[in-house]
DSSP file (Angstrom, degrees, kcal/mol; ACC not computed):
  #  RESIDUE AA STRUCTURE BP1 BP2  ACC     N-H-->O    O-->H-N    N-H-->O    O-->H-N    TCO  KAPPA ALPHA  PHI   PSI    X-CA   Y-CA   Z-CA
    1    1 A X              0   0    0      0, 0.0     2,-0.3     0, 0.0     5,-0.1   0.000 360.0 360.0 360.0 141.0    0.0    0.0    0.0
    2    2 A X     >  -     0   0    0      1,-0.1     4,-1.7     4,-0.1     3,-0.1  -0.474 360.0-115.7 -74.9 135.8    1.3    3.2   -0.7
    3    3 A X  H  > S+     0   0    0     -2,-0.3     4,-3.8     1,-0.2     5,-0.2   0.744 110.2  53.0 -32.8 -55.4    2.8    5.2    2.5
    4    4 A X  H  > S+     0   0    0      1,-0.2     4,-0.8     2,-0.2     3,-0.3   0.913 105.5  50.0 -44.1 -81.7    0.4    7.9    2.4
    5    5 A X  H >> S+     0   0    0      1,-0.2     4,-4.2     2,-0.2     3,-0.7   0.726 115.6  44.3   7.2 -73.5   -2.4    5.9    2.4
    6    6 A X  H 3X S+     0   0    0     -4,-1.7     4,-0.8     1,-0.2    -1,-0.2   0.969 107.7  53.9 -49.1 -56.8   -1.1    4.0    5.4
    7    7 A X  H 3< S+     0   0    0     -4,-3.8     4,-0.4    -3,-0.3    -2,-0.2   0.606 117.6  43.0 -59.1 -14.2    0.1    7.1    7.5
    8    8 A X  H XX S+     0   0    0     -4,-0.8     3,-1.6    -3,-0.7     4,-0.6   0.873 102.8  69.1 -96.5 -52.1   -4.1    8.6    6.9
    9    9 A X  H >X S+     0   0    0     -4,-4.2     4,-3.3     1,-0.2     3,-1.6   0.658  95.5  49.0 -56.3 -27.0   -5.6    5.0    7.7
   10   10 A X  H 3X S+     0   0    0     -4,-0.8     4,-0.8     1,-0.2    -1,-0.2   0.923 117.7  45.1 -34.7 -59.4   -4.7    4.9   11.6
   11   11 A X  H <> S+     0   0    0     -3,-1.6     4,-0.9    -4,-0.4    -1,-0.2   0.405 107.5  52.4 -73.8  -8.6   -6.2    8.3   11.8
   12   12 A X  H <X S+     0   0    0     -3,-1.6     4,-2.2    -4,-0.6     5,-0.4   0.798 107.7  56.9 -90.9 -49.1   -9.3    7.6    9.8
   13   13 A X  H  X S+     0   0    0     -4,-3.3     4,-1.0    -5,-0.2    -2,-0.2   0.792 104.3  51.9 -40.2 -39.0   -9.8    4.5   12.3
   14   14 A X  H  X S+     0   0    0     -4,-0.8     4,-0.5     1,-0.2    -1,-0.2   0.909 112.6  45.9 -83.5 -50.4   -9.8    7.0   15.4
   15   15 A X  H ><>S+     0   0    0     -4,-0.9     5,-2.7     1,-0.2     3,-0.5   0.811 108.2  53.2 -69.5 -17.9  -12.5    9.2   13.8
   16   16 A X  H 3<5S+     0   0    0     -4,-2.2    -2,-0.2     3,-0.2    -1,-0.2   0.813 110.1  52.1 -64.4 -33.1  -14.9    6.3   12.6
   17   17 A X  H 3<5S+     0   0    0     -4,-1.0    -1,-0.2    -5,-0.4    -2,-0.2   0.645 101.4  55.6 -88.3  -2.1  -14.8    5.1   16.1
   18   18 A X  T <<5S-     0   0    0     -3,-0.5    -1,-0.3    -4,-0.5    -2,-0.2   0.373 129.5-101.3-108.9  13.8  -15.7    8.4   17.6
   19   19 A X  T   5S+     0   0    0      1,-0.2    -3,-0.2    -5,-0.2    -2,-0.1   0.660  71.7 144.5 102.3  21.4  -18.6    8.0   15.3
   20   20 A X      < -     0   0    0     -5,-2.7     2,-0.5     1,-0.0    -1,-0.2  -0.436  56.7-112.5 -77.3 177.1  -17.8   10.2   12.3
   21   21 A X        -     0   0    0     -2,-0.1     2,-0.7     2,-0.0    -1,-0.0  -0.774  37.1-167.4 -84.8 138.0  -18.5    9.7    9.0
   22   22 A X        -     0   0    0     -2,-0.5     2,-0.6    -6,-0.0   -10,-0.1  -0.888   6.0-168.4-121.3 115.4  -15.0    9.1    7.2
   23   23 A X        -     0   0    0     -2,-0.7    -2,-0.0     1,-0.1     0, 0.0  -0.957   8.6-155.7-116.2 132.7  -14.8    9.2    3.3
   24   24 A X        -     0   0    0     -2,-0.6     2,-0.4     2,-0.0    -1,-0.1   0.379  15.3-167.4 -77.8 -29.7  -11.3    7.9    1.9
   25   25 A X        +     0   0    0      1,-0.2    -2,-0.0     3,-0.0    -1,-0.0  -0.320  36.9  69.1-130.4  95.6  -11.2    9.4   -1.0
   26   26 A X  S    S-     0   0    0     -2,-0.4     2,-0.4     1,-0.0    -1,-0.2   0.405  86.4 -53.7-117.5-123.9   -8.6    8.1   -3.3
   27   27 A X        +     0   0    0     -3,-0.1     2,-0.5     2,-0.0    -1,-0.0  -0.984  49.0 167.8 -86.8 111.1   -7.5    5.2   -5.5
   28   28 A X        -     0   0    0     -2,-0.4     2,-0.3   -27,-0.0     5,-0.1  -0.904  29.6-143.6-119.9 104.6   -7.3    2.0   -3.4
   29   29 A X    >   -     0   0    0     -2,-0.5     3,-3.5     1,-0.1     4,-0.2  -0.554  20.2-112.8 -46.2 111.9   -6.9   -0.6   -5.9
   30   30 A X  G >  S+     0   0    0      1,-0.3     3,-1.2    -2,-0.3     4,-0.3   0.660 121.1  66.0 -33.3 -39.6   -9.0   -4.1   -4.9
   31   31 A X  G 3  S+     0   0    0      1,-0.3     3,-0.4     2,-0.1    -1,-0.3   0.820  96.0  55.6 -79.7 -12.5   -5.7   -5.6   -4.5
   32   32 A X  G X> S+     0   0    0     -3,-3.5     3,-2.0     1,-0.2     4,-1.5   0.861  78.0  96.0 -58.1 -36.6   -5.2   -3.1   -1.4
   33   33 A X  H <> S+     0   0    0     -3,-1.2     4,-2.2     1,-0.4    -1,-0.2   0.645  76.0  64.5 -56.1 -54.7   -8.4   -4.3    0.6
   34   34 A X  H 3> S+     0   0    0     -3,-0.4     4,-1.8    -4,-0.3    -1,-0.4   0.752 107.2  34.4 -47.6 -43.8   -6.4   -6.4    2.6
   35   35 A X  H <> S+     0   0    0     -3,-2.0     4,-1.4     2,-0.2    -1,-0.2   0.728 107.8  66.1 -64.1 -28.1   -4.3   -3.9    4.3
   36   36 A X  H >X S+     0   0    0     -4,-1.5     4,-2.3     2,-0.1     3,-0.7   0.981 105.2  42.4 -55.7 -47.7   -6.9   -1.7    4.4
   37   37 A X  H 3X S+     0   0    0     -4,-2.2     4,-1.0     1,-0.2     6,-0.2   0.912 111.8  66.5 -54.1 -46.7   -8.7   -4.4    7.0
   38   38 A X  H 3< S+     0   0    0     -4,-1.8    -1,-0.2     2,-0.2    -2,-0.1   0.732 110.1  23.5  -7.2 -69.8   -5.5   -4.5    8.4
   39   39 A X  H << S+     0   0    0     -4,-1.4    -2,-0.2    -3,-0.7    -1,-0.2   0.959 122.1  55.2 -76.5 -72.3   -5.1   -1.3    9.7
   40   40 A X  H >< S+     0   0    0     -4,-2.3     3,-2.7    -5,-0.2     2,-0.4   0.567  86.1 172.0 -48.2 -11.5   -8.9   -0.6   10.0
   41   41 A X  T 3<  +     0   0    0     -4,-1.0    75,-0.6    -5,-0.3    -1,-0.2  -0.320  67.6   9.5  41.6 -93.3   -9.3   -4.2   12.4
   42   42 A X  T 3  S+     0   0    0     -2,-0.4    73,-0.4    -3,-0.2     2,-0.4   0.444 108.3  92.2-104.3 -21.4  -12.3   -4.5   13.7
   43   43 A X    <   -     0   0    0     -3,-2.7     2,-0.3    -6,-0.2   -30,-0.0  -0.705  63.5-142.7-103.6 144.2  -14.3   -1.7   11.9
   44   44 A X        -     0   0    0     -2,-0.4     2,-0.3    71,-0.1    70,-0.2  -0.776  25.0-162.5-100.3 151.9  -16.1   -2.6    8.7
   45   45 A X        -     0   0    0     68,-0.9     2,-1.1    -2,-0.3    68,-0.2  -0.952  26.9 -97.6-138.7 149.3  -16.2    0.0    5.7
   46   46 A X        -     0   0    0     -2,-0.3     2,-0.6    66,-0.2    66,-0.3  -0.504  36.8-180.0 -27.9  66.7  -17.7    1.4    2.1
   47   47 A X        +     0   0    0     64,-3.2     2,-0.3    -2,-1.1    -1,-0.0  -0.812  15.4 163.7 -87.1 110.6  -15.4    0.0   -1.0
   48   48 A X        -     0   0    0     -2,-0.6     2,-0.3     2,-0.1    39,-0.3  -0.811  30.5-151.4-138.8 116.6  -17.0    1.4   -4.0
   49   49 A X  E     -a   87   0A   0     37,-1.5    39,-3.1    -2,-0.3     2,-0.5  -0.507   9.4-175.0 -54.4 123.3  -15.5    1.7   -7.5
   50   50 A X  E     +a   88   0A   0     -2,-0.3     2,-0.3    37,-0.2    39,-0.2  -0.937  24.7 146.4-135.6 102.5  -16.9    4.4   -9.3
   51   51 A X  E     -a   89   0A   0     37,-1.9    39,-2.6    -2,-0.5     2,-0.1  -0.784  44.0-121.6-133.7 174.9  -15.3    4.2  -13.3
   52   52 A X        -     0   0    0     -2,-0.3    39,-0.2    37,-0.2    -1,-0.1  -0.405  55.8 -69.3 -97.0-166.8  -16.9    5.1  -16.8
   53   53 A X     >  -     0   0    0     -2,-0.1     4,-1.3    36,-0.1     5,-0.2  -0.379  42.4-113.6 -78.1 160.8  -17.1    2.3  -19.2
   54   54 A X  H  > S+     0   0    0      2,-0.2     4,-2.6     1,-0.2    -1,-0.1   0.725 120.4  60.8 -94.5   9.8  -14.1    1.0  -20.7
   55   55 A X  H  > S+     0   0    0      2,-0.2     4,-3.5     3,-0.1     5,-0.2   0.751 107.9  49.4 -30.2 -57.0  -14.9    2.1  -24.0
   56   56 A X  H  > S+     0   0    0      2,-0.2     4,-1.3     1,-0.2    -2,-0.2   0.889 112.8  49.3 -79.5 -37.7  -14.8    5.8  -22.1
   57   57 A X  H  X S+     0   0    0     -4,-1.3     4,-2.1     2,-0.2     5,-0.3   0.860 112.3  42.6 -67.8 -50.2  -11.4    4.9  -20.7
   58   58 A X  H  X S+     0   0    0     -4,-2.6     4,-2.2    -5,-0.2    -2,-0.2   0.909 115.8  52.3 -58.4 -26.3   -9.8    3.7  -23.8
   59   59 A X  H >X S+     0   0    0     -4,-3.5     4,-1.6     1,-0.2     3,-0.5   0.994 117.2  44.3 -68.6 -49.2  -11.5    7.0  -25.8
   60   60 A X  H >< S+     0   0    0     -4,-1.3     3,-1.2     1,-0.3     4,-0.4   0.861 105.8  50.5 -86.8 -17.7  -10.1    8.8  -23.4
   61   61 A X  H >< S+     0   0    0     -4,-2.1     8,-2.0     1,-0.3     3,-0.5   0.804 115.2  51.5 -47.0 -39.6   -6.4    7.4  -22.8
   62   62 A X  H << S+     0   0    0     -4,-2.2    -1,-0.3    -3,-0.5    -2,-0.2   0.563 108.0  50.5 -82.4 -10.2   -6.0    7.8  -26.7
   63   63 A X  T << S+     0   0    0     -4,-1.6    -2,-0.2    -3,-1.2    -1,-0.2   0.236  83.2 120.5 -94.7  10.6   -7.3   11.6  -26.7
   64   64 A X    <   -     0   0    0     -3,-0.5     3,-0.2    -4,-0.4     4,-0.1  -0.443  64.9-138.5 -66.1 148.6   -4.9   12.7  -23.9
   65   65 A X  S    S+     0   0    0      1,-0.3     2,-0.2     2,-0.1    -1,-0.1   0.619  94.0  37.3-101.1   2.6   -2.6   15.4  -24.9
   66   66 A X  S    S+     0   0    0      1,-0.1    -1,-0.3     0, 0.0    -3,-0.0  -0.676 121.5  11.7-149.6 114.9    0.1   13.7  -23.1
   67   67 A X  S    S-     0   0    0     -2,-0.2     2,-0.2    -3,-0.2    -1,-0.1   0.520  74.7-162.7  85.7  43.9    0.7    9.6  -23.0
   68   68 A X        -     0   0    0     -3,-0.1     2,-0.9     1,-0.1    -6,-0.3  -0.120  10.7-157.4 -65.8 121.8   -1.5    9.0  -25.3
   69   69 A X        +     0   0    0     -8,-2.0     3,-0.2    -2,-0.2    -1,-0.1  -0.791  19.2 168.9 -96.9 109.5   -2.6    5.1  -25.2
   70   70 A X  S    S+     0   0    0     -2,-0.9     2,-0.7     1,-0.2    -1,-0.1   0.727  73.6  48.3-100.7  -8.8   -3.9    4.2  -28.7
   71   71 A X    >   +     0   0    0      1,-0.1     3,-0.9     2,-0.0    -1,-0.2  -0.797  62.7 171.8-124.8  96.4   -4.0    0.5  -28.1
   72   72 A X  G >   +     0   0    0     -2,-0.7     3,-2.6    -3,-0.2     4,-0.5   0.409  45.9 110.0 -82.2  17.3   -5.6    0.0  -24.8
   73   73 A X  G 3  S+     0   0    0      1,-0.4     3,-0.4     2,-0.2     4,-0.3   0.729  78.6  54.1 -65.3 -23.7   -5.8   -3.9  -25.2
   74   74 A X  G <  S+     0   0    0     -3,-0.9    -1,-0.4     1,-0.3     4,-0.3   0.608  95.9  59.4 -81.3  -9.3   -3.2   -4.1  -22.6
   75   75 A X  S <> S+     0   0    0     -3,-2.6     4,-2.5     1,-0.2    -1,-0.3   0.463  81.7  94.8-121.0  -5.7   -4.9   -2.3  -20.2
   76   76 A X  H  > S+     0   0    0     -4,-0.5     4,-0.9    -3,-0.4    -1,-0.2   0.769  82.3  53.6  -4.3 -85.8   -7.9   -4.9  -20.3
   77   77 A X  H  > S+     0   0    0     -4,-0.3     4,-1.6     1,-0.3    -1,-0.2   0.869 107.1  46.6 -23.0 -88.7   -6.8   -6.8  -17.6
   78   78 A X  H >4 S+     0   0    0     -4,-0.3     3,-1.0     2,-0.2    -1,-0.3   0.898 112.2  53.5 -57.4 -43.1   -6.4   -4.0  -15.3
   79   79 A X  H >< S+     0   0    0     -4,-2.5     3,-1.1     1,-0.2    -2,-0.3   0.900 107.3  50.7 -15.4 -82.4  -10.2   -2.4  -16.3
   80   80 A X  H >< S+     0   0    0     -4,-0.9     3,-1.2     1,-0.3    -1,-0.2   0.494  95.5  68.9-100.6 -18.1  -11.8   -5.5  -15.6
   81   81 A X  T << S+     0   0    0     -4,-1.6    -1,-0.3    -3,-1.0   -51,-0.2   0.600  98.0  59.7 -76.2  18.3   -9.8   -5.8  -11.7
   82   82 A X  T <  S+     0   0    0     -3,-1.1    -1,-0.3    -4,-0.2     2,-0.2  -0.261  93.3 106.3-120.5  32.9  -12.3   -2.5  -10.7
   83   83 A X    <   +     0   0    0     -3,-1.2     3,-0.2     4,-0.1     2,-0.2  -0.552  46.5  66.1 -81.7 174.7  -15.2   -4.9  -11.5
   84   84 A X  S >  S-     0   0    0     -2,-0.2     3,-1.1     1,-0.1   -35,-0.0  -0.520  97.5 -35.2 121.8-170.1  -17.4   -6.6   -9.2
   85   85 A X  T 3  S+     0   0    0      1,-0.2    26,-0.3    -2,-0.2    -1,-0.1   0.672 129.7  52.4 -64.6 -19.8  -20.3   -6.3   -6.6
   86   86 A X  T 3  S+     0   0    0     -3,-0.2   -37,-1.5    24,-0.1     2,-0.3   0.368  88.3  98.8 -95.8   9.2  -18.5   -2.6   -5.4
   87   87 A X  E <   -a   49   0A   0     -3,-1.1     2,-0.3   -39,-0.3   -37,-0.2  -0.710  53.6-165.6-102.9 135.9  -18.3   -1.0   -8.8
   88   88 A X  E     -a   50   0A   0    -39,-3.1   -37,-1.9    -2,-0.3     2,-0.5  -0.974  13.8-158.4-129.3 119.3  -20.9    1.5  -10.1
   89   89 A X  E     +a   51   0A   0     -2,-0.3     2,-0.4   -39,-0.2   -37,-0.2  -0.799  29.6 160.8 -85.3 111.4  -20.0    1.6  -14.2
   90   90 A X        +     0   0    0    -39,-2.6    -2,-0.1    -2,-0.5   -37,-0.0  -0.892  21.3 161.0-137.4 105.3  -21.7    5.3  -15.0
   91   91 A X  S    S+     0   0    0     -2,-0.4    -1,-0.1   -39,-0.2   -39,-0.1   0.643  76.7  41.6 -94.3 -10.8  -20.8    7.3  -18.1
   92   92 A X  S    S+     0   0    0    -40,-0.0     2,-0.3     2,-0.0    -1,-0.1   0.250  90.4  95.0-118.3  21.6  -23.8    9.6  -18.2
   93   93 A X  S    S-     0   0    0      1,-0.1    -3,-0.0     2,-0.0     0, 0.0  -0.828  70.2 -90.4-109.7 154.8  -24.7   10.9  -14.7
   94   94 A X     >  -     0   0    0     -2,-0.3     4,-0.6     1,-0.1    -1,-0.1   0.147  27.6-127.2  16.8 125.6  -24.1   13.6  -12.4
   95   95 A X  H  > S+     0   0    0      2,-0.1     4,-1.9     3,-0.1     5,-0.1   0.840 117.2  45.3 -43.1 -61.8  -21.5   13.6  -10.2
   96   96 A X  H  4 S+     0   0    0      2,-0.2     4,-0.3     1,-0.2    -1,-0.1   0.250 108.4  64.3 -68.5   9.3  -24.0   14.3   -7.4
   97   97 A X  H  > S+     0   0    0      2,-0.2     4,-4.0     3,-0.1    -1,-0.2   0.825 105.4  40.9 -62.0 -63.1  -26.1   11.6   -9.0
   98   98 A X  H  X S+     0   0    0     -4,-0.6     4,-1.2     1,-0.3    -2,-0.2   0.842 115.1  49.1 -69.0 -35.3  -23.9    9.2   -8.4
   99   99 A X  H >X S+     0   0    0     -4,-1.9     4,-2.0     2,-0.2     3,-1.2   0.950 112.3  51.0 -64.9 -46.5  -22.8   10.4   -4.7
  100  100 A X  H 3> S+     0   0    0     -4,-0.3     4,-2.5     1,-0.3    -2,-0.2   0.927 113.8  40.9 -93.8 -55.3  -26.3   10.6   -4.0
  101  101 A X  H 3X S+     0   0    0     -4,-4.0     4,-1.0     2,-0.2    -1,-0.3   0.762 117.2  54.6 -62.4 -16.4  -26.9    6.5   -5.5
  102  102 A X  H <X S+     0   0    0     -3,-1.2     4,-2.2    -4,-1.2    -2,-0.3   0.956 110.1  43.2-109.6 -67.1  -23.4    5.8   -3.6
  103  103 A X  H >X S+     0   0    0     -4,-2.0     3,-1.8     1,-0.2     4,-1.3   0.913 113.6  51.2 -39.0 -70.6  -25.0    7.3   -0.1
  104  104 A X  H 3X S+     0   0    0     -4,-2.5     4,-1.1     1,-0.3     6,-0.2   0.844 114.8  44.1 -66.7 -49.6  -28.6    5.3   -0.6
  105  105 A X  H 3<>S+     0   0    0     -4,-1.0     5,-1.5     2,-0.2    -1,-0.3   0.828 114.2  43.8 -91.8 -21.6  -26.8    2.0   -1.2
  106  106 A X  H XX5S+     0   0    0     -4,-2.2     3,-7.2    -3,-1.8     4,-0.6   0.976 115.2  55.2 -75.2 -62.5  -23.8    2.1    1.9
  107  107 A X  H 3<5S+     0   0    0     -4,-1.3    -2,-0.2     1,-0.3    -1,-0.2   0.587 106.5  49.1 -59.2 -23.1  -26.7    3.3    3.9
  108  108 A X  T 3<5S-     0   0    0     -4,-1.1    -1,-0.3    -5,-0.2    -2,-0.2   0.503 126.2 -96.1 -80.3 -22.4  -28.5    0.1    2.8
  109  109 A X  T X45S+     0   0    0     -3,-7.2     3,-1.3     1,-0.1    -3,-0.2   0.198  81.5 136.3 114.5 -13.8  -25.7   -2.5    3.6
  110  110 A X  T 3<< +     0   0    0     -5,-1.5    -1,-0.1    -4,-0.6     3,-0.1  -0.054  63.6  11.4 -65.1 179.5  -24.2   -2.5   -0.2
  111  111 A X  T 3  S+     0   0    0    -26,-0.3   -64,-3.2     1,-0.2     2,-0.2   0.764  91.2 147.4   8.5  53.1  -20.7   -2.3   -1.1
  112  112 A X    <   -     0   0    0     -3,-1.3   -66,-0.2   -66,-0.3     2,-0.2  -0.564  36.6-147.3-103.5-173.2  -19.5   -2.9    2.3
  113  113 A X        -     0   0    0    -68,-0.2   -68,-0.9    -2,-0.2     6,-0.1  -0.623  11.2-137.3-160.7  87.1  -16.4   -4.7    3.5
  114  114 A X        -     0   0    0    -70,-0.2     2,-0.2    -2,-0.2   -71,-0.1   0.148  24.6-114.5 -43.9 155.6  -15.9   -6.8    6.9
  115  115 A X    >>  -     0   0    0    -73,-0.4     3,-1.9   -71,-0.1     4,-1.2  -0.496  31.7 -99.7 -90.6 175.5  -13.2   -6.6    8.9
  116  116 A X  G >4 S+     0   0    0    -75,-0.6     3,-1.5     1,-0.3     2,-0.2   0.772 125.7  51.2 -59.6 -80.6  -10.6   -9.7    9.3
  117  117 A X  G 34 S+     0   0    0      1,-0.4    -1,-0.3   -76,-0.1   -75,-0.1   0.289 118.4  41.5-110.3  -5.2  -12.1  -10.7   12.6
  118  118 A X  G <4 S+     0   0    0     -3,-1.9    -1,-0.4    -2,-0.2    -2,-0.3   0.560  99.3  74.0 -87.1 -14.4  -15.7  -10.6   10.8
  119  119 A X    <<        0   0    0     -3,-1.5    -6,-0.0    -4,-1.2     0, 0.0  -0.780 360.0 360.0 -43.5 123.8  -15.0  -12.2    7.6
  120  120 A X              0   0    0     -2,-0.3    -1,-0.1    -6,-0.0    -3,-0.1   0.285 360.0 360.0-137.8 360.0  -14.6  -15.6    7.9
């Protein structure tokens, strides 16, 4: 996990448990989840992927004005590891659409994520 990351989650832990709301919000890759639990122990949390289509990630990696990627075939592979039951795939909403659908559904029990001593 990248340092930063680590050095915030301790401090994110101390405010969930005095009962704030804590929103992360940065790139955690799925293969991170596991250090996230790590750190976080006990307390279970929100993992939600929020990407465009990959149609909308290849138009736009080949219309960048610098790195262009014109053959995203390689990047497949890595698209498809932001898939799954935590992912909302959106190209046409709102920002606040999507925060809004993102609230309703943690608040509902979706795209949460036990901790190690609750996963088993």
């Amino acid at each position: 996990m990248f340092s930063h990351q680590t050095s915030l989650l301790p401090s994110f832990r101390l405010n969930i448990r005095a009962g704030y709301e804590v929103l992360l919000d940065f790139s955690i890759p799925p293969w991170f989840l596991d250090g996230v639990r790590a750190v976080l122990k006990e307390i279970p949390f929100a993992f939600v992927v929020v990407r465009p289509s990959e149609a909308v990630c290849a138009l736009r990696a080949a219309t960048r004005n610098e790195g262009t990627i014109t053959d995203y075939t390689s990047y497949r592979e890595l698209y498809a590891d932001f898939a799954g039951d935590n992912a909302i795939c959106d190209d046409t909403s709102e920002a606040s659409v999507v925060a809004e659908r993102i609230r309703k559904e943690v608040a509902a029990g979706s795209f949460i994520v036990e901790s190690k001593s609750r996963a088993k």
